[in-house]
LUMZAMAR-654908 format. One record per residue (C-alpha): residue number from 1; residue in three letters; x, y, z. Coordinates in steps of 0.25 Angstrom, whole numbers, plus 5000, padded with zeros to 4 digits. Layout:
// residues N
(roba NUM; "Ala"; (X; Y; Z)) ...
This chain:
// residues 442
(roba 1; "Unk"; (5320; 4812; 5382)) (roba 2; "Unk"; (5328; 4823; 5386)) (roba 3; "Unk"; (5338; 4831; 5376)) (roba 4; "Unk"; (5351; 4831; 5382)) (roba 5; "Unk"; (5362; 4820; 5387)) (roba 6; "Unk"; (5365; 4817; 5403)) (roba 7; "Unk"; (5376; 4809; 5410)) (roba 8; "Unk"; (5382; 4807; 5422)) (roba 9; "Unk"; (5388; 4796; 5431)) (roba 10; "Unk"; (5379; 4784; 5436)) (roba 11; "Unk"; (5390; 4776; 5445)) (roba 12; "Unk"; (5394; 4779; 5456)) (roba 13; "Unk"; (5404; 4791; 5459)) (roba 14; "Unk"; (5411; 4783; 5464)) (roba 15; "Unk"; (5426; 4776; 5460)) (roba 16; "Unk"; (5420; 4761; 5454)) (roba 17; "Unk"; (5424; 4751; 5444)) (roba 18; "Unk"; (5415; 4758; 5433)) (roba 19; "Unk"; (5405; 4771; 5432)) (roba 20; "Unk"; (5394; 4775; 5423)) (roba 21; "Unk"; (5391; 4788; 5416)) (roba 22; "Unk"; (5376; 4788; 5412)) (roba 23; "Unk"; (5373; 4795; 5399)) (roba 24; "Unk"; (5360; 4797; 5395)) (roba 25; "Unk"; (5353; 4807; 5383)) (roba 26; "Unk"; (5353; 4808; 5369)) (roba 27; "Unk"; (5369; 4813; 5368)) (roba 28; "Unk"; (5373; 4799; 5375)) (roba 29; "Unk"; (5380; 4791; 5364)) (roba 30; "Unk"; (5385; 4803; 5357)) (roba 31; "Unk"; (5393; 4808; 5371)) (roba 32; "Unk"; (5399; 4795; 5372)) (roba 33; "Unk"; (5402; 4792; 5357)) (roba 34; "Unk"; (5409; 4805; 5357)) (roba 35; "Unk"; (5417; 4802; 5370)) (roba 36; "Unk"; (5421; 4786; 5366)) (roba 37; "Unk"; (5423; 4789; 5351)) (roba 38; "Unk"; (5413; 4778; 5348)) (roba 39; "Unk"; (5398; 4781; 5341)) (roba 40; "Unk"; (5391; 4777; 5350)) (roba 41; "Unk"; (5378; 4784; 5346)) (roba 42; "Unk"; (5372; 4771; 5338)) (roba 43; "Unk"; (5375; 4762; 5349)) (roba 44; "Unk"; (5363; 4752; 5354)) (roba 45; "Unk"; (5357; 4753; 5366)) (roba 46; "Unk"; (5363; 4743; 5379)) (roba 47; "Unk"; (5376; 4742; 5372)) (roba 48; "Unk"; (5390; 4742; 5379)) (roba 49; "Unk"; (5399; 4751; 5372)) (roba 50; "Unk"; (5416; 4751; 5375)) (roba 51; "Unk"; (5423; 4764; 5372)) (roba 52; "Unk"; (5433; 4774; 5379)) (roba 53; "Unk"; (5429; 4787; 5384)) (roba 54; "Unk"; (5437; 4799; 5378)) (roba 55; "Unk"; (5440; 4812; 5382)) (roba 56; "Unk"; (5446; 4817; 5369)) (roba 57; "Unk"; (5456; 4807; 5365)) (roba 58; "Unk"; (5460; 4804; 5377)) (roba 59; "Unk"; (5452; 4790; 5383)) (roba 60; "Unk"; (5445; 4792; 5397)) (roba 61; "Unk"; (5438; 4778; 5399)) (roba 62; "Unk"; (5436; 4764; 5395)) (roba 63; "Unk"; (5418; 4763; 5395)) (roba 64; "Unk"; (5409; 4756; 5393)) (roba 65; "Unk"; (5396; 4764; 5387)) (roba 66; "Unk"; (5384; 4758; 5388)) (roba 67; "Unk"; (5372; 4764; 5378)) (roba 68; "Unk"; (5357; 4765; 5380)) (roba 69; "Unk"; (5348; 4768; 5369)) (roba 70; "Unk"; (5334; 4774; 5373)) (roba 71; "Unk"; (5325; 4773; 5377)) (roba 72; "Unk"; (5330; 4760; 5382)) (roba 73; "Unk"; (5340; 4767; 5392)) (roba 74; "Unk"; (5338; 4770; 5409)) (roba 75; "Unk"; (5336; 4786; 5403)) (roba 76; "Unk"; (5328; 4783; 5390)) (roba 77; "Unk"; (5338; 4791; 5383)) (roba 78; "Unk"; (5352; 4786; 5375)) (roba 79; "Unk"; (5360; 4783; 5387)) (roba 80; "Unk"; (5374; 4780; 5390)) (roba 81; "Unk"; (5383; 4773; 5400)) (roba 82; "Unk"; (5397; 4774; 5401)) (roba 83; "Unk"; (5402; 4764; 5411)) (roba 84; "Unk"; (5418; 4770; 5413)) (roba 85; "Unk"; (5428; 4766; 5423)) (roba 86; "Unk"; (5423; 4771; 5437)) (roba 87; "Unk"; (5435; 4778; 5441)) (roba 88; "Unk"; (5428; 4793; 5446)) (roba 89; "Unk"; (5440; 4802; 5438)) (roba 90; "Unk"; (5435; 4793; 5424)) (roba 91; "Unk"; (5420; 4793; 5428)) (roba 92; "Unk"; (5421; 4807; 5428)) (roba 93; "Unk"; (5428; 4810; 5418)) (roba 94; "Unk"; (5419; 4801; 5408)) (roba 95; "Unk"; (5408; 4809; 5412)) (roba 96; "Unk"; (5413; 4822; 5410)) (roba 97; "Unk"; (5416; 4817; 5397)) (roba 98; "Unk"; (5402; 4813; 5395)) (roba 99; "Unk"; (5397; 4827; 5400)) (roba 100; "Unk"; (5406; 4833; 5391)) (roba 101; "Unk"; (5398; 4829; 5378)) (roba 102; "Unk"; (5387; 4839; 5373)) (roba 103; "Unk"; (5375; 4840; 5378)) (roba 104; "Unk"; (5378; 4829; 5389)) (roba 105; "Unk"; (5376; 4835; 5403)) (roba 106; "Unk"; (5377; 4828; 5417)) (roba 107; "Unk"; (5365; 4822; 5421)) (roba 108; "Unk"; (5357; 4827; 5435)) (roba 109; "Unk"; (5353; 4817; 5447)) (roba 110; "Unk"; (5343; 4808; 5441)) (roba 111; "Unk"; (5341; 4812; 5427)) (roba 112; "Unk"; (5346; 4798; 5422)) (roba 113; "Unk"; (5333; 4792; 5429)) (roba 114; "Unk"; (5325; 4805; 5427)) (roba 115; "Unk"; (5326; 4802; 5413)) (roba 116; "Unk"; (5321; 4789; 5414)) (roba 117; "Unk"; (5309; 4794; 5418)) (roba 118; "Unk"; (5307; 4805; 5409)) (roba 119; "Unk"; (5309; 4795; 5398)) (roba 120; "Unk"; (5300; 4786; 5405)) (roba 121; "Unk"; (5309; 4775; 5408)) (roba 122; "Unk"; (5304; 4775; 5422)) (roba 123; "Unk"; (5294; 4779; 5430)) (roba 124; "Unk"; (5297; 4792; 5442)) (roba 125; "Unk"; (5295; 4781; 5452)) (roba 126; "Unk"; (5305; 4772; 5445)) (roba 127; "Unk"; (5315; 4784; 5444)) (roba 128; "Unk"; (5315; 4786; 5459)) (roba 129; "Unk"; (5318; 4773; 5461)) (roba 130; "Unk"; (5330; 4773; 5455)) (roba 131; "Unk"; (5336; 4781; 5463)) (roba 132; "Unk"; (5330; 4774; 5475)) (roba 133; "Unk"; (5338; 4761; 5469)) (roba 134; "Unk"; (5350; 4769; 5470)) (roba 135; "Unk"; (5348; 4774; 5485)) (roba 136; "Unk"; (5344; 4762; 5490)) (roba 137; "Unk"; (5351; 4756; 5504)) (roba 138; "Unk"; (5343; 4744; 5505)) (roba 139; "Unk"; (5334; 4731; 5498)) (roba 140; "Unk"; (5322; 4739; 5501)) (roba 141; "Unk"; (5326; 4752; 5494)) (roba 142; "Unk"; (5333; 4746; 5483)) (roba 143; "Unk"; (5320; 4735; 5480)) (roba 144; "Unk"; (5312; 4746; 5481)) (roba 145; "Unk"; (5318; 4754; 5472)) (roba 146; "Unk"; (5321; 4744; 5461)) (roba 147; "Unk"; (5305; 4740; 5462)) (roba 148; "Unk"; (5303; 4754; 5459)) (roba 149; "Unk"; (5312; 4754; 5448)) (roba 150; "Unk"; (5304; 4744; 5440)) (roba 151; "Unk"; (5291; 4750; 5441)) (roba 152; "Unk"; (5285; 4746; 5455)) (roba 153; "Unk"; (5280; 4760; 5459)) (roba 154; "Unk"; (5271; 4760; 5445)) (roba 155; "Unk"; (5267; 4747; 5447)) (roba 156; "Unk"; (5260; 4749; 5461)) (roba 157; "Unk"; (5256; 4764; 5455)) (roba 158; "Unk"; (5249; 4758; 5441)) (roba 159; "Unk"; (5237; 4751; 5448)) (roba 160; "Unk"; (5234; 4763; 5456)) (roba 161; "Unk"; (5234; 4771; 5444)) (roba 162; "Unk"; (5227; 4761; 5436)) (roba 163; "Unk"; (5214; 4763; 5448)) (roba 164; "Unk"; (5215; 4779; 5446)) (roba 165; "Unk"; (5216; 4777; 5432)) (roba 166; "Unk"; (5204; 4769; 5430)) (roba 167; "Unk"; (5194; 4777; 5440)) (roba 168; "Unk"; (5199; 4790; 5434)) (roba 169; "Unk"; (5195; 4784; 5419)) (roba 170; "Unk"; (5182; 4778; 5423)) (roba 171; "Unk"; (5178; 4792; 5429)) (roba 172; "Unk"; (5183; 4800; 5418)) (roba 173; "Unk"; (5176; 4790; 5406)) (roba 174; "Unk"; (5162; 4792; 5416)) (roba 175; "Unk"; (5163; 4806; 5413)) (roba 176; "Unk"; (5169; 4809; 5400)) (roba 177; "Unk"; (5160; 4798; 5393)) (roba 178; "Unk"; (5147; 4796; 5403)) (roba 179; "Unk"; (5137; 4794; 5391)) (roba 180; "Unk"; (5142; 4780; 5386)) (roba 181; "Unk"; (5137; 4768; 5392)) (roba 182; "Unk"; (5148; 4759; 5390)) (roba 183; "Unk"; (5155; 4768; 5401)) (roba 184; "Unk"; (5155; 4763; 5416)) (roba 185; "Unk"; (5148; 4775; 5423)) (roba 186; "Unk"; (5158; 4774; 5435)) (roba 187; "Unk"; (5152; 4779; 5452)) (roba 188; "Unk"; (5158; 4783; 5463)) (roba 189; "Unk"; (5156; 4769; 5470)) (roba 190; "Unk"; (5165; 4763; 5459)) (roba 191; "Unk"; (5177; 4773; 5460)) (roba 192; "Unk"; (5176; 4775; 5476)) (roba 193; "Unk"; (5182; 4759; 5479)) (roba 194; "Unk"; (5192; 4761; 5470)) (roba 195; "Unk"; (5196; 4774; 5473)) (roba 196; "Unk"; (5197; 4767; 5489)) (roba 197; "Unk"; (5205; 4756; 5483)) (roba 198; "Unk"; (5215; 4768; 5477)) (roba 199; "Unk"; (5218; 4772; 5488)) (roba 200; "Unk"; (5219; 4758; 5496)) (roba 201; "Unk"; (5229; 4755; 5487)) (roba 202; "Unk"; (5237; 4767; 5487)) (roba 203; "Unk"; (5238; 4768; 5502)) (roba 204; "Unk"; (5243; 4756; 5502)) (roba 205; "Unk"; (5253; 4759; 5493)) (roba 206; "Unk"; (5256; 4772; 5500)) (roba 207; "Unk"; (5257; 4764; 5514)) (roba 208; "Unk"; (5267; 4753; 5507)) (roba 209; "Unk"; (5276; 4765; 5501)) (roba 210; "Unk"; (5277; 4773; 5515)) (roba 211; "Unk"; (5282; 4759; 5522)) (roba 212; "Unk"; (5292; 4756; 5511)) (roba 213; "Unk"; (5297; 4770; 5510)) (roba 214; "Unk"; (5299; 4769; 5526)) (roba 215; "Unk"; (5306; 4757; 5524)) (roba 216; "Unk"; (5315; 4760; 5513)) (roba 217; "Unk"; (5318; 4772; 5517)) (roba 218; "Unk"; (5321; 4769; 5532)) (roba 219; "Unk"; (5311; 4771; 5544)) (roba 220; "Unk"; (5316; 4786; 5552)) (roba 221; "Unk"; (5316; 4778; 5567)) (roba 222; "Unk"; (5315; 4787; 5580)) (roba 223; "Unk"; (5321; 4781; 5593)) (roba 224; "Unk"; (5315; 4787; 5603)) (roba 225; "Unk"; (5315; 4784; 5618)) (roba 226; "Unk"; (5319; 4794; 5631)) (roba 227; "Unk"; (5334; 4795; 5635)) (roba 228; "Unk"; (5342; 4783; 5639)) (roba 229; "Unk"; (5333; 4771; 5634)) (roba 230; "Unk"; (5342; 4765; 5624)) (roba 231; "Unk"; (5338; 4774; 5611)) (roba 232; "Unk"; (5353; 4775; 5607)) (roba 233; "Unk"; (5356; 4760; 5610)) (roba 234; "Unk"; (5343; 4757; 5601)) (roba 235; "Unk"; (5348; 4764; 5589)) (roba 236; "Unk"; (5361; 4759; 5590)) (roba 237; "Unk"; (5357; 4745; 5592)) (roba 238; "Unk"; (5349; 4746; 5578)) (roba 239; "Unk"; (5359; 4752; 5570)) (roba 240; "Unk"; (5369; 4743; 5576)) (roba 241; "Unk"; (5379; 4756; 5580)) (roba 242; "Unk"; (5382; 4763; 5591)) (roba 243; "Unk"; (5377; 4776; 5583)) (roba 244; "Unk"; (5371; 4782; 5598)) (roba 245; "Unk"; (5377; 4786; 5610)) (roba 246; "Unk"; (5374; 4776; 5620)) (roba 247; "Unk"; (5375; 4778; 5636)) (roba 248; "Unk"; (5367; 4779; 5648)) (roba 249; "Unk"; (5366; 4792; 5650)) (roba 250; "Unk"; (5351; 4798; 5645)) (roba 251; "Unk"; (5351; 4808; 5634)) (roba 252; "Unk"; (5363; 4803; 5626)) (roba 253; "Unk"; (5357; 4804; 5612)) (roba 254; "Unk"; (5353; 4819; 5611)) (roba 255; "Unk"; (5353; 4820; 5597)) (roba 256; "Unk"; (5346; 4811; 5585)) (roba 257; "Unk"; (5355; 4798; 5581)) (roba 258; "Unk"; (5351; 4792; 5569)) (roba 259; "Unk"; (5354; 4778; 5562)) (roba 260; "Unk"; (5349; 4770; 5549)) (roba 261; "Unk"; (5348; 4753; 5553)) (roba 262; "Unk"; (5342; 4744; 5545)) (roba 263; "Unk"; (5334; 4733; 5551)) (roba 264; "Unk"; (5331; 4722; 5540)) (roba 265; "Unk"; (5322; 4730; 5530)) (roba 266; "Unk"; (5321; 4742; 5539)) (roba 267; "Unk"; (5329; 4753; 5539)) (roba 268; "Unk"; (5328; 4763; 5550)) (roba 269; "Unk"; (5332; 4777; 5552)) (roba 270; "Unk"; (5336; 4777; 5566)) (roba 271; "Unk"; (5335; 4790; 5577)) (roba 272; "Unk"; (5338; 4789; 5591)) (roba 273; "Unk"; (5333; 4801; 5598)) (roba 274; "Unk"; (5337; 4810; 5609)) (roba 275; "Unk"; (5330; 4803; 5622)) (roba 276; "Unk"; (5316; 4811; 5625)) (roba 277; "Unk"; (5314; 4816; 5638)) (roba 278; "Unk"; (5313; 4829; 5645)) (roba 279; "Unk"; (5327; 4835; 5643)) (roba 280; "Unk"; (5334; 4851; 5648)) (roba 281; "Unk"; (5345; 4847; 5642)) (roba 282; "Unk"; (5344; 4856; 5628)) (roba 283; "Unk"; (5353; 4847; 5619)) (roba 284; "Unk"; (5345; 4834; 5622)) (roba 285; "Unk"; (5332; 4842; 5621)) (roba 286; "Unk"; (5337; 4845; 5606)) (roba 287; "Unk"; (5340; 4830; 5604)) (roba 288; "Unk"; (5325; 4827; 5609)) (roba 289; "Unk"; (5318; 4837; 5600)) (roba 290; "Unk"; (5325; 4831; 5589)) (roba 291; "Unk"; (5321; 4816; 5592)) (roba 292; "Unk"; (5307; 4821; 5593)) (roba 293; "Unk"; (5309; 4827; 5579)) (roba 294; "Unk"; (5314; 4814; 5574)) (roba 295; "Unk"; (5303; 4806; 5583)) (roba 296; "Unk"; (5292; 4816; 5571)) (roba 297; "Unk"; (5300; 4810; 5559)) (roba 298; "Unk"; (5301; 4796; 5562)) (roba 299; "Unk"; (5293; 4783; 5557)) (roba 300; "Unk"; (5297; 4777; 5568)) (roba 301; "Unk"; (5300; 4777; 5584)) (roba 302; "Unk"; (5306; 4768; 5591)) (roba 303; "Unk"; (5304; 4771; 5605)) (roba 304; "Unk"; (5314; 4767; 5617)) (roba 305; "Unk"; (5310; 4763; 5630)) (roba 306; "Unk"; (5320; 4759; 5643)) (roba 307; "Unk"; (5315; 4745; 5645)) (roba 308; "Unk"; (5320; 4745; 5659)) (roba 309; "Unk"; (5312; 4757; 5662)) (roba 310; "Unk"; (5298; 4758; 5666)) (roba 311; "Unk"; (5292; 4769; 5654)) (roba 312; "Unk"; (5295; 4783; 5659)) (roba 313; "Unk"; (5286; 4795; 5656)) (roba 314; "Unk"; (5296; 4800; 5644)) (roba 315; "Unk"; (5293; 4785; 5638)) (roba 316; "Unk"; (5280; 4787; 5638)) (roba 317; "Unk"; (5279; 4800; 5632)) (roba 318; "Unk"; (5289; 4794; 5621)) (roba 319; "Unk"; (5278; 4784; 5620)) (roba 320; "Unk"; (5268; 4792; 5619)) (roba 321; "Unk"; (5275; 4800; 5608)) (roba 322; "Unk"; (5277; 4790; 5600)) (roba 323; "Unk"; (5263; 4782; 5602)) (roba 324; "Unk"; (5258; 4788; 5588)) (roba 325; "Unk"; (5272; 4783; 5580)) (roba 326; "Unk"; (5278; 4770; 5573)) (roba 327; "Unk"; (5286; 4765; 5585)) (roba 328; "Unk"; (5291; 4755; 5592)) (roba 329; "Unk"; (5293; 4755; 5607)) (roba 330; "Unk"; (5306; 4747; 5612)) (roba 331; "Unk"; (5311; 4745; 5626)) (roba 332; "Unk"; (5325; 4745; 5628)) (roba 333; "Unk"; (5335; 4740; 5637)) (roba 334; "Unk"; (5328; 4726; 5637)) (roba 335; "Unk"; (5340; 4720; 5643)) (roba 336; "Unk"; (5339; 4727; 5658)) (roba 337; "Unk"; (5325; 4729; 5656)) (roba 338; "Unk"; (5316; 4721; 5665)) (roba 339; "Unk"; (5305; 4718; 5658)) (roba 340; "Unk"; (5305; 4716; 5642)) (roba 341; "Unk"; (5295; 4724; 5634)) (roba 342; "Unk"; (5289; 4721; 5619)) (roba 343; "Unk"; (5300; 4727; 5613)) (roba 344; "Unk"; (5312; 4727; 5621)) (roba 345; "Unk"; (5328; 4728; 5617)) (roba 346; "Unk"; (5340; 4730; 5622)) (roba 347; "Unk"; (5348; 4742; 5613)) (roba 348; "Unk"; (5360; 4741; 5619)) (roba 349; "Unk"; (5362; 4727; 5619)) (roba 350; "Unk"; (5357; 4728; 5603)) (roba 351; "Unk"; (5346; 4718; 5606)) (roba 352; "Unk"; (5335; 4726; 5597)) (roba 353; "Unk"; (5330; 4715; 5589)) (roba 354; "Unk"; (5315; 4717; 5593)) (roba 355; "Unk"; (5316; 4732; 5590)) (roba 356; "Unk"; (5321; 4727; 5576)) (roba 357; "Unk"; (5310; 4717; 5573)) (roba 358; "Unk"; (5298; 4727; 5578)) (roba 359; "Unk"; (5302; 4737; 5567)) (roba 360; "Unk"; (5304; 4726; 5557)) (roba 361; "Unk"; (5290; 4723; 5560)) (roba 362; "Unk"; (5284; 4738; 5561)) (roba 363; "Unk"; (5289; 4739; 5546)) (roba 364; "Unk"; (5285; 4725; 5542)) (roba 365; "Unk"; (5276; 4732; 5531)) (roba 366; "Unk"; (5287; 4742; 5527)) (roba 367; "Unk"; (5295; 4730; 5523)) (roba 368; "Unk"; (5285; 4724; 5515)) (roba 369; "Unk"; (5282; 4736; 5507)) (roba 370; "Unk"; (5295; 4740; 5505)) (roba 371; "Unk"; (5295; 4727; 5496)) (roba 372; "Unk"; (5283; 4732; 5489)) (roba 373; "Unk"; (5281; 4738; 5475)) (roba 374; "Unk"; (5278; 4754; 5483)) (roba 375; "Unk"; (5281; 4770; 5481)) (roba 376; "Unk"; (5294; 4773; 5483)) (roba 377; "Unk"; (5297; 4786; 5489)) (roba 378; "Unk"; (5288; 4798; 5495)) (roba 379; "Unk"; (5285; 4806; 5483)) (roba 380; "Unk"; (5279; 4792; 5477)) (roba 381; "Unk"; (5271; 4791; 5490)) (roba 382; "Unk"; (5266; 4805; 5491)) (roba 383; "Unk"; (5259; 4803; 5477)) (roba 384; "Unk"; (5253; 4792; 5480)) (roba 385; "Unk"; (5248; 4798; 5492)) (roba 386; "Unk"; (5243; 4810; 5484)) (roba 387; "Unk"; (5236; 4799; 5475)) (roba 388; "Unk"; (5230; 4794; 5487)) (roba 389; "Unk"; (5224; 4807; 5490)) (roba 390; "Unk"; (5217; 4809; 5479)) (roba 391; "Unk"; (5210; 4797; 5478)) (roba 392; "Unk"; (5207; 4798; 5493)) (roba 393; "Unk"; (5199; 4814; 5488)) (roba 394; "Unk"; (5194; 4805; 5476)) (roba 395; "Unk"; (5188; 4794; 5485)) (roba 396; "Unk"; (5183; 4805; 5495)) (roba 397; "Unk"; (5175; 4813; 5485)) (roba 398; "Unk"; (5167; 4802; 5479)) (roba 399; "Unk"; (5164; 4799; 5494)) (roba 400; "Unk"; (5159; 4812; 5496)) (roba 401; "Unk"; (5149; 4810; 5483)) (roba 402; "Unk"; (5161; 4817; 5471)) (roba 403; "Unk"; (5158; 4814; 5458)) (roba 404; "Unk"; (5168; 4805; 5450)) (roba 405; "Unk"; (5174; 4814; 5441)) (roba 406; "Unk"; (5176; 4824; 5453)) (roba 407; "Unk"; (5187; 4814; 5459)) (roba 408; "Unk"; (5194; 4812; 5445)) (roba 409; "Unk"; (5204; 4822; 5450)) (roba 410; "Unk"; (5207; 4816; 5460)) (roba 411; "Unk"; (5210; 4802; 5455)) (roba 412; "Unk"; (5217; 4808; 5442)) (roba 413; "Unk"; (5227; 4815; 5453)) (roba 414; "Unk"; (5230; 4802; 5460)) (roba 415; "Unk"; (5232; 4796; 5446)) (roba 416; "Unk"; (5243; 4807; 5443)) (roba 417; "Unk"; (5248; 4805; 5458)) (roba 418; "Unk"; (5252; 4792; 5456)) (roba 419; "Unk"; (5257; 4793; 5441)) (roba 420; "Unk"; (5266; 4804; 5448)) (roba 421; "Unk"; (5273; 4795; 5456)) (roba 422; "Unk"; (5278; 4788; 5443)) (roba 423; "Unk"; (5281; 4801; 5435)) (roba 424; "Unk"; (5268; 4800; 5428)) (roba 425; "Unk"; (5254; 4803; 5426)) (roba 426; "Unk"; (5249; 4815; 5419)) (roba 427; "Unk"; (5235; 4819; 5415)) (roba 428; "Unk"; (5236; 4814; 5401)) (roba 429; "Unk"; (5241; 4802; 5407)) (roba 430; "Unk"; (5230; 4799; 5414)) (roba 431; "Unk"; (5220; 4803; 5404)) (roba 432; "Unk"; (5227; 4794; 5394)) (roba 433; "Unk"; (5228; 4781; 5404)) (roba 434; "Unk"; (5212; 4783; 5407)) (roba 435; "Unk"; (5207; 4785; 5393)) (roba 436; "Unk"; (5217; 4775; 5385)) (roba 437; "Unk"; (5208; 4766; 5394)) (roba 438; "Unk"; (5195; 4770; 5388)) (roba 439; "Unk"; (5190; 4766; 5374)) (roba 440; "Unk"; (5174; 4773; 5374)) (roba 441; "Unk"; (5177; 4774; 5357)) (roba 442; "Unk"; (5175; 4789; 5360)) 
């Protein structure tokens, strides 16, 4: 634990019916003994104390101080909360009261939770997914957060460690003790599947991560189409605004116009583009470089063709451009248009519904993994990826004839990959896990 006392407000700074100053650290009780004139210091823990706040003689507050003993608190350490009246002028004042103690300081972003984790009441990734649950704007976020929370990133991590483990024991028990008989002498054609299986698995578990990820954290969508096909209308119809200019003249949108909509489980962060076509004019030139920029950073394109025109030569370069990206191609203007086409709306009358359900089934699997016990955010995934790696130079070394002990490094560095995701995992930890497993009577 560490030595000195922290506090600061956990409510919002905001005016409210009550707030909260957090309190954590061995000086807890004794700061608020001193400022409610009641010992507090032999208190129990998850009791509910009544008492006045002080500033000398004169009373501040009527609190209510809630008391945590450790290691049974949210830091592991003695905490406190002081549930006051939630008026900013007392909030404040109580908590310059409390910072007013010896030794008590104010705390930095996180160190509550960062605690927690040094005092191993959490894991890293369930630390990161506090603050996750805070920021999140929708179910998905939130469930994914709270599933994080209670464990969910070790539970999918365990097995795959528990694999590495296991090959990386039987390798090192063939080469410290290859003289009893009683000891599995291990080949390559028994670590090789597994270490395929490895890396099935934690692709998949990379894949499932990426799609939720995307999901939760909305999909950056390009509209793309040349001048005067309805772009504009389109993202207007979708966010349900009229956030564009709309008119009938061709290169109204000369610079990028964004939007956020969600559409059931999907959120997408919407840009309409400049129109791209040949252009003299300089300021509409800028406005198409910049779509183009934006077209390089997007997961997805949706491209915009004039329904009531045959494809002109700037559509099929568009077309062309895009042949290569997750896209989906729409006709607009279906409601003058002679012929209808697979995917045909009508922006400006807001009849978009076909759009909407082709991008609820292009992110089908999204949705579903979204749901999923998964990696949470891109450091989580990097590592994994990283553990990938190595198991992939691993595999490729025994196929190219590597003794078993010459991967071990390899494997050991996946291991540490993935114990790094929760905080964990190192080198004595490993040699403890494989050798607490071995009983040779040696």
């Amino acid at each position: 634990m560490k030595e000195d006392t922290i506090a600061a407000i956990a409510t919002a700074n905001a005016m409210g019916a009550v707030s909260m100053i957090r309190i954590s650290g061995p000086e807890s009780l004794t700061a608020v003994s001193h400022l409610t004139g009641k010992d507090l210091t032999e208190a129990k823990g998850y009791t509910i104390h009544y008492g006045l706040i002080h500033d000398g003689e004169e009373a501040v507050d009527q609190v209510l101080i809630n008391v945590y003993r450790a290691p049974r608190s949210y830091t592991g350490e003695d905490s406190v909360e002081i549930c006051c009246h939630g008026g900013l002028y007392i909030t404040r004042r109580v908590l310059s009261l409390v910072l007013g103690e010896a030794g008590i300081r104010m705390a930095e972003h996180g160190e509550f939770t960062e605690r927690a984790f040094l005092n191993g009441k959490m894991d890293l990734a369930q630390a990161e997914s506090v603050n996750d649950l805070i920021r999140a704007e929708d179910e998905n976020n939130a469930r994914s957060a709270l599933h994080a929370l209670e464990g969910s990133v070790k539970k999918v991590l365990d097995p795959l460690c528990e694999e590495l483990t296991q090959m990386i024991a039987n390798i090192e028990v063939n080469i410290d003790y290859p003289e009893y008989d009683d000891v599995h002498q291990l080949t390559k054609e028994e670590i090789l599947p597994a270490g395929h299986r490895f890396l099935k698995e934690i692709h998949t578990l990379i894949e499932t991560a990426k799609a939720s990820i995307e999901i939760k954290e909305g999909i950056d969508t390009v509209i793309l189409g040349r001048p005067n096909v309805g772009k504009s209308s389109l993202l207007n119809a979708l966010l349900k605004e009229d956030k564009a200019i709309v008119t009938d003249v061709a290169g109204t949108t000369r610079d990028l116009v964004e939007g956020r909509v969600r559409l059931g489980g999907i959120t997408l962060n919407l840009i309409d583009t400049a129109g791209i076509h040949e252009s003299n004019d300089k300021v509409e030139q800028i406005g198409i470089q910049r779509s183009l920029k934006a077209l390089e950073k997007a997961s997805l394109v949706i491209v915009v063709l004039d329904g009531s025109e045959d494809l002109t030569e700037e559509d099929e370069e568009l077309l062309k451009m895009t042949e290569n990206r997750q896209r989906i191609v729409v006709y607009n203007k279906k409601d003058i248009a002679h012929t209808e086409h697979a995917l045909s709306v009508s922006a400006v009358n807001g009849d978009i519904q076909c759009l909407i359900d082709e991008i609820g089934k292009m992110y089908e699997k999204g949705l579903i993994a979204v749901k999923q016990d998964t990696l949470n955010n891109e450091r989580q995934i990097g590592l994994a990826m990283q553990a990938e790696k190595s198991m992939q130079d691993a595999v490729n070394a025994l196929e190219e004839g590597q003794e078993l002990d010459l991967i071990t490094i390899d494997l050991e560095d996946a291991w540490h990959d993935l114990r790094e995701i929760m905080g964990e995992g190192s080198r004595e930890d490993l040699l403890d896990e494989i050798f607490s497993r071995f009983c040779l009577g040696k």
